[in-house]
C-alpha positions in Angstrom: 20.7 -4.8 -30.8 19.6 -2.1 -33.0 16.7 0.5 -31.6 14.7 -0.9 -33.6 14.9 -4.2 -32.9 15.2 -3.5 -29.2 11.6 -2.1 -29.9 10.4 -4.7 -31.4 11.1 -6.8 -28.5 10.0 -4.6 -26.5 6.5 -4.6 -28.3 6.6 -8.4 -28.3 7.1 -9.2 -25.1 4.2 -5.8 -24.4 6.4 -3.5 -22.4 6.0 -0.8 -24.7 2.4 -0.7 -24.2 2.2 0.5 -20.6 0.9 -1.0 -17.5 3.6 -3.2 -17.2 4.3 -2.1 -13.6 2.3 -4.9 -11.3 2.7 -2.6 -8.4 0.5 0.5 -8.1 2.2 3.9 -6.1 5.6 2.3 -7.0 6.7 5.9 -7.1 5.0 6.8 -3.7 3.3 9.8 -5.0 -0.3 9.2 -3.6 -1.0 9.4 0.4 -4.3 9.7 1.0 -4.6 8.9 4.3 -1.2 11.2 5.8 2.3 12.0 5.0 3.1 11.5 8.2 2.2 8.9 11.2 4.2 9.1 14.2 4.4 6.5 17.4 3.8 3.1 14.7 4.8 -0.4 17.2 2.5 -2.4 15.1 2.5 -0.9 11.3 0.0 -0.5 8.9 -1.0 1.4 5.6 -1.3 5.2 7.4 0.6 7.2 5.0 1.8 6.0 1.3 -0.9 4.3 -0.3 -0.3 0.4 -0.6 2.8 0.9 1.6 2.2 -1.7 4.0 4.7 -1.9 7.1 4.7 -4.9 9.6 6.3 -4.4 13.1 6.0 -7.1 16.2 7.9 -5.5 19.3 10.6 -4.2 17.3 11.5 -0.5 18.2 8.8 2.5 17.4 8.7 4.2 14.2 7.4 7.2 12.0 6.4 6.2 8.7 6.0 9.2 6.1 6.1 10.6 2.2 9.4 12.1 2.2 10.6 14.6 -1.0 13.7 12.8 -0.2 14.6 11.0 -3.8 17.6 9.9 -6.2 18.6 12.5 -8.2 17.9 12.8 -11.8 15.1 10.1 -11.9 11.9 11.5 -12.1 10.5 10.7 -8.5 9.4 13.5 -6.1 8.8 10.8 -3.5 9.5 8.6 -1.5 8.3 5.9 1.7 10.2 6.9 4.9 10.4 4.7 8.0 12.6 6.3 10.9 13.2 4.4 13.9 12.2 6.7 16.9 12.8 4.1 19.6 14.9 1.2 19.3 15.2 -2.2 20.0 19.1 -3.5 20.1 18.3 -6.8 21.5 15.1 -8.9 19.0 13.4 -11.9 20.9 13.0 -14.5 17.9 9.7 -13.5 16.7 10.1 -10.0 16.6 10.3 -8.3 13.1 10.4 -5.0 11.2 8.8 -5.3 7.5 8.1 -3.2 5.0 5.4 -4.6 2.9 3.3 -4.8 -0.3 0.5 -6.9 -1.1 -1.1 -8.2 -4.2 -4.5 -9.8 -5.1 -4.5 -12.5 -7.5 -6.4 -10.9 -9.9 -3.4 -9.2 -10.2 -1.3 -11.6 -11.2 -3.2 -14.0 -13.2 -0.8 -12.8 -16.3 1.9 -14.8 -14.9 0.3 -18.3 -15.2 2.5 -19.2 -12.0 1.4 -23.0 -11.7 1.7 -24.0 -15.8 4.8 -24.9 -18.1 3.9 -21.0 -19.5 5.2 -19.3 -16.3 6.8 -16.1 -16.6 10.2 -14.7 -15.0 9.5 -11.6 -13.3 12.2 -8.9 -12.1 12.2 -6.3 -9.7 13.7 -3.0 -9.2 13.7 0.0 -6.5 15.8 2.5 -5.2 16.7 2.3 -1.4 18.6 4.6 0.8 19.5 4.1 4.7 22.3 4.9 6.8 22.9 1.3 8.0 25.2 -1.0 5.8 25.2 -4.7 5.6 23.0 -7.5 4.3 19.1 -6.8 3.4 16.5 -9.4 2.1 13.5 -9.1 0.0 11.2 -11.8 0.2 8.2 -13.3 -2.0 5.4 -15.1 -1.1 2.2 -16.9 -2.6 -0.5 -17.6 0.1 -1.8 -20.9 -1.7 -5.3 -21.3 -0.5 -6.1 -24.9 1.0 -2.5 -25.6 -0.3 1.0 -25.6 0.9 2.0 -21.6 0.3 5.7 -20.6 -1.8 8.1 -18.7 -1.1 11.5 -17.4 -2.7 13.7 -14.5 -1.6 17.0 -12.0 -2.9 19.3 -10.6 -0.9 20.7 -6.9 -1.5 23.5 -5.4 -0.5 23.5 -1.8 1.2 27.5 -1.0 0.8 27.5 2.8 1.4 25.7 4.7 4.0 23.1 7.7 3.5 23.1 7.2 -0.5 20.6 6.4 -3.2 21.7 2.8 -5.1 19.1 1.3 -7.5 18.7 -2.5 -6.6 17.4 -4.9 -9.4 17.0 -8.8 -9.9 15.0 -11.6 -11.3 12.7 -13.7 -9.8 12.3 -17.3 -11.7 9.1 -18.3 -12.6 6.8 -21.1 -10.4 5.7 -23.8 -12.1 4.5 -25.5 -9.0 2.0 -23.1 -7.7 -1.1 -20.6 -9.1 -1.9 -17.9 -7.6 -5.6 -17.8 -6.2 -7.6 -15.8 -8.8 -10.1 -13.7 -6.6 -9.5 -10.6 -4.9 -8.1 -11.6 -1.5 -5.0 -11.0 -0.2 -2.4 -13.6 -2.1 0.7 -12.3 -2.7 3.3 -10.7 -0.6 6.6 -8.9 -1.5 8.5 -8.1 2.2 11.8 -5.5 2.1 12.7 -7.3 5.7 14.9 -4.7 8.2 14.9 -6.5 11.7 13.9 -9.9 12.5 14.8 -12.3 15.4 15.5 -15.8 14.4 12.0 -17.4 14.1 13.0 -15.7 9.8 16.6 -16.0 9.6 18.0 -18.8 11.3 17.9 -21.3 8.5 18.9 -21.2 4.7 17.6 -18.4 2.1 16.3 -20.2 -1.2 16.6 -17.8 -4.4 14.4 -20.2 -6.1 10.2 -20.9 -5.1 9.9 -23.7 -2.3 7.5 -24.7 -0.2 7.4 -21.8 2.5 9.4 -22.6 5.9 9.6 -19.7 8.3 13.4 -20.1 9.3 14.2 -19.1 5.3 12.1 -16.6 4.8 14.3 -14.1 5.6 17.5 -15.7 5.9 20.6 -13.8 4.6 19.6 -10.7 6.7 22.2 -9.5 8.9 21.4 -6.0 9.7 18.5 -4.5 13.0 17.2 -1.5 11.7 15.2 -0.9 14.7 18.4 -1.2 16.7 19.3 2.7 17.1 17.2 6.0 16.6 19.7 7.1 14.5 18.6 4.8 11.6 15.5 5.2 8.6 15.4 3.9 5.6 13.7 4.9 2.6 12.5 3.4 -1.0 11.2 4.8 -4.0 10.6 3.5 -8.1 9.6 0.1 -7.1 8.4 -1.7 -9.9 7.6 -5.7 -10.9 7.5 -6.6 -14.3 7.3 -9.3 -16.3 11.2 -10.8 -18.2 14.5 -11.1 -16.9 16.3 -7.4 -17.2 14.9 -4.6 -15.7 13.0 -1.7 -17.9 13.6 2.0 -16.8 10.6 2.9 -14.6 7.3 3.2 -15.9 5.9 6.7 -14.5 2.5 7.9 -15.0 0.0 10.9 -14.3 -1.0 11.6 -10.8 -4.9 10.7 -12.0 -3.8 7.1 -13.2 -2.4 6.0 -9.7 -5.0 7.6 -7.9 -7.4 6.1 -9.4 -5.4 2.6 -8.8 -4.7 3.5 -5.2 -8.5 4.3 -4.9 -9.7 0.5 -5.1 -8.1 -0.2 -1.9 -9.0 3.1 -0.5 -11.1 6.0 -1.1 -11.5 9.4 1.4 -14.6 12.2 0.3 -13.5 14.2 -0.5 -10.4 13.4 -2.3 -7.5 14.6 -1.2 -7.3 17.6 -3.6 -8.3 19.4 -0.5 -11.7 21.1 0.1 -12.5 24.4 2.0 -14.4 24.8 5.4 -18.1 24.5 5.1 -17.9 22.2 1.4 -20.7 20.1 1.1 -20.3 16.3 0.5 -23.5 14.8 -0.4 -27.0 15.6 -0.8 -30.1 12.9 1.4 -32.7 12.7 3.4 -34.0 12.9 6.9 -35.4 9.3 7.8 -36.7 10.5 11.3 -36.4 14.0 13.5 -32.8 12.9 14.8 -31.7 10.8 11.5 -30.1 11.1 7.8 -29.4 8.9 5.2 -26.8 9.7 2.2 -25.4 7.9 -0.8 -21.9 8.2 -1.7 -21.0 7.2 -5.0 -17.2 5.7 -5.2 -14.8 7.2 -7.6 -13.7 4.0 -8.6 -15.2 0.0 -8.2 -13.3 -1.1 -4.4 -11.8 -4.5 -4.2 -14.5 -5.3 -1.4 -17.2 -3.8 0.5 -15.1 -1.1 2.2 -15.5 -0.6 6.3 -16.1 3.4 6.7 -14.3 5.6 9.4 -14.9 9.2 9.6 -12.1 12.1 10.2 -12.4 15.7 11.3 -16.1 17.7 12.2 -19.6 17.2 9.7 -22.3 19.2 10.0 -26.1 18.9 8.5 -27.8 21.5 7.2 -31.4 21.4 6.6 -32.1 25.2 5.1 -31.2 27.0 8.3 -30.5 24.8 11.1 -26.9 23.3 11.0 -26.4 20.3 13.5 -22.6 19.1 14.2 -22.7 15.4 13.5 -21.3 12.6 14.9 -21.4 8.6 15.1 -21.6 8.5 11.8 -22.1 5.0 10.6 -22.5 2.5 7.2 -26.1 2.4 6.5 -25.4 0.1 3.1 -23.0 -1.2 1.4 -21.5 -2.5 -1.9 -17.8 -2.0 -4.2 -19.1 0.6 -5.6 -21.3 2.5 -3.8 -22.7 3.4 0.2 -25.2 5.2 1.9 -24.0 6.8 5.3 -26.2 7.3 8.2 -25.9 10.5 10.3 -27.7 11.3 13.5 -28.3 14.5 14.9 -30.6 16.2 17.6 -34.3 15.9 17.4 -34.2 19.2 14.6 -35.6 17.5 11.5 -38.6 16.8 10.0 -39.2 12.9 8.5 -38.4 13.2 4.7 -36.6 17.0 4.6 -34.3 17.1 2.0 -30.8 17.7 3.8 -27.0 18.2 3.2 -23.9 16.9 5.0 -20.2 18.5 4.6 -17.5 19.7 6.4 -17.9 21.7 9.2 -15.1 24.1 10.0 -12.2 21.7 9.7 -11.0 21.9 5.7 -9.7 18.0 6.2 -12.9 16.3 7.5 -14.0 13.1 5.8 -15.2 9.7 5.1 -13.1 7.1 4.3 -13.7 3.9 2.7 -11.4 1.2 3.2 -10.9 -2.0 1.3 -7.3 -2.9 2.2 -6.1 -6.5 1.7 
């Protein structure tokens, strides 16, 4: 096929207009939260941004951004998981996932459920020190419906070194994805699992999901030694059968992508000791009220933790805060009550910001 007509197709089918990636960080470049979380039994999002491990009694683990990538391609990044103590001997249940999850807004382009479905194909680049037989697997959670499930299996043949993976997923025609923003698909790079996943037969195609499939095929226990990690980088999911080369973009773009799942103030550009955050006012002698616009719309209403040491100031006094809660809530905006000592006066005009600690800050979470 001539360049040109390779564009044209390419422009046809509307790969050469951007966005084509359906996963957001694919390149791992945005960790708001950490780059590194150590002692992880359970797993959760606490370092690369829409990075998702799942662990159930299988070993402990450090999840982190590494600079570890494949030459020559572009990434700085990368999503580590290191096994720090292992578990050689899984009871059925027991699993070690690493996970990423979609809402179906996401992945209404697809029209999964009509005649007009669309083949999708995914790519990555993985690197681990443990050979043998590794499965990713894809599910649609079918609200008040029986859910779907189809799965690949990869092949790591040589120790400690970068290989791209790539393959298709066929189109189903059975099953739509929920359109709303709850959780609805799932994509699972599976590393450990007892038998409860693997013990029956793996289907490459979408079926009706039985646990014993799931991840069947997978012949490898990461979690089995401390010796082993594993790491991925350039994942992306795309609409066709052959894989494109992967779509990067600007820090600013996946930020701001990342951001409607998660959001810290401030950003994590970094601040300096004593920065302040937001401008209220007192509601009472020991109480202050601030809004906090997001810088994106969030998926949800976002719950609100707080990191590192606030202070108020008032125009002389400054009270170390803490207990800080949700005083409202909405997608795109919050207003954060703070207490303090009985210092204020009902209606002063007040700041809050960091106290001496350059990482303090409020973070808004709308994870799926």
């Amino acid at each position: 096929m001539s360049k040109a007509a390779e564009l044209a197709a390419l422009i046809g089918g509307q790969k050469a207009l951007g966005h084509k990636n359906l996963v957001k960080n694919g390149a791992m470049v945005v960790a708001q939260r950490a780059t590194s979380a150590a002692s992880d039994t359970t797993g959760t999002v606490r370092t690369v941004d829409r990075m998702n491990p799942e662990i159930s009694s299988a070993g402990t683990w450090t999840q982190s951004q590494s600079t570890e990538v494949p030459s020559g391609q572009g990434f700085v990044n990368s999503f580590k998981l290191d096994c720090t103590t292992a578990d050689a001997s899984l009871s059925a249940g027991n699993v070690c996932i690493v996970g990423y999850r979609f809402e179906g807004l996401e992945l209404q382009r697809l029209n999964y459920g009509t005649s007009g479905a669309k083949n999708i194909v995914l790519s990555f680049w993985v690197k681990t020190n443990k050979t043998g037989n590794y499965v990713v697997n894809f599910q649609n959670i079918v609200t008040g419906g029986t859910s779907r499930t189809c799965g690949k299996v990869y092949t790591v043949s040589q120790a400690n070194t970068w290989q791209k993976v790539e393959f298709p997923i066929e189109a189903d025609t059975v099953a739509a994805f929920d359109n709303d923003n709850a959780l609805t698909g799932l994509m699972y790079w599976w590393l450990a699992s007892g038998t409860t996943y693997t013990s029956g037969t793996l289907s490459n195609t979408w079926e009706n999901t039985t646990n014993a499939n799931i991840a069947a095929g997978l012949n490898v226990n990461l979690a089995d030694s401390t010796d082993n990690e594993w790491y991925i980088t350039g994942i992306q999911l795309e609409e066709g059968d052959v894989a494109t080369p992967f779509e990067h973009e600007d820090f600013a773009t996946t930020l701001a992508k990342c951001q409607r799942y998660f959001t810290r103030v401030p950003t994590i550009d970094g601040s300096t000791a004593y920065t302040f955050i937001a401008s209220g006012m007192a509601t009472d002698t020991n109480q202050s009220i601030y809004p906090i616009s997001y810088p994106v719309t969030m998926r949800a209403n976002p719950s609100l933790t707080t990191s590192g040491s606030m202070r108020v100031y008032n125009g002389g006094t400054v009270n170390p805060s803490a207990g800080i809660t949700l005083n409202s809530v909405s997608n795109y905006s919050a207003s954060v009550s703070v207490p303090t000592g009985s210092v204020l006066t009902t209606k002063d005009a007040v700041l809050v910001g960091l106290n001496n600690d350059v990482d303090a800050n409020f973070q808004f979470d709308a994870e799926l």
